[in-house]
C-alpha positions in Angstrom: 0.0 0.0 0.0 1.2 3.4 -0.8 1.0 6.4 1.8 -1.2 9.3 0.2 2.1 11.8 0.1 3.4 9.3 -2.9 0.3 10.3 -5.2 -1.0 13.1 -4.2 -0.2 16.1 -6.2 1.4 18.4 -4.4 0.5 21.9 -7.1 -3.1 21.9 -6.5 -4.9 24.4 -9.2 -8.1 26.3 -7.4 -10.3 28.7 -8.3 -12.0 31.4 -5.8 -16.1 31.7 -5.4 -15.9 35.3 -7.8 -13.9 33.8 -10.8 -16.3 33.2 -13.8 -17.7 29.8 -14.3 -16.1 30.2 -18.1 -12.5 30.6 -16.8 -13.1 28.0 -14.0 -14.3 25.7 -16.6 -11.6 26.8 -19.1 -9.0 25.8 -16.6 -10.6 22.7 -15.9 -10.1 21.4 -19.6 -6.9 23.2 -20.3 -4.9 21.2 -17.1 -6.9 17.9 -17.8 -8.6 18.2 -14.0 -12.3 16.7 -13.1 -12.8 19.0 -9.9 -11.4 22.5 -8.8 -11.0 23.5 -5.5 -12.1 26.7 -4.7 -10.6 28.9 -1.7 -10.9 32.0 0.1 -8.7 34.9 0.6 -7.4 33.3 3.3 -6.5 30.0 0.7 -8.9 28.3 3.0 -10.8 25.9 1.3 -14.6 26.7 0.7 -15.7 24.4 -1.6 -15.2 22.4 -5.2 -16.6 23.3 -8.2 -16.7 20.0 -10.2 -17.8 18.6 -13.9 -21.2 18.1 -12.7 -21.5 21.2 -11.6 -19.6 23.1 -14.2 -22.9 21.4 -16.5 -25.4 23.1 -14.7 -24.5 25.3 -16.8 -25.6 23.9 -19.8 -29.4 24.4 -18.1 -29.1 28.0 -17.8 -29.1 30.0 -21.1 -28.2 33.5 -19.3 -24.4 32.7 -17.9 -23.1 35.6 -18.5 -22.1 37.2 -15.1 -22.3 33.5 -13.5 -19.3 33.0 -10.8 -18.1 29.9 -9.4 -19.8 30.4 -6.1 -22.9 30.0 -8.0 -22.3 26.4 -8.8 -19.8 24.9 -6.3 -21.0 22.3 -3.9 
């Protein structure tokens, strides 16, 4: 068995609740990641905005001006 610290990856990409879903999502396909963490100004974690919730998007014809705090779980 391998101790978590041998896979994890230690670079974490996040996001913050005001960044647009579009460059959230954008960031998401461009480093090949499923979820993004999203932190405070304190780089406390607040939530995760992930693919499923990155398609709730697809339900909502009005994004523009849609942030990530508006989807994360």
């Amino acid at each position: 068995m391998f101790p978590a610290n041998s896979v994890m990856t230690k670079e974490v990409i996040t996001t913050t609740k005001d960044t647009s879903i579009y460059e959230a999502v954008k960031s998401m396909v461009n480093n090949r990641i499923s979820g993004l963490p999203v932190i405070d100004e304190n780089r406390l974690l607040v939530g995760i905005l992930t693919e499923k919730d990155a398609l709730m998007l697809l339900q909502n014809a009005d994004s523009q001006g849609v942030v990530v705090g508006d989807f994360m779980t």
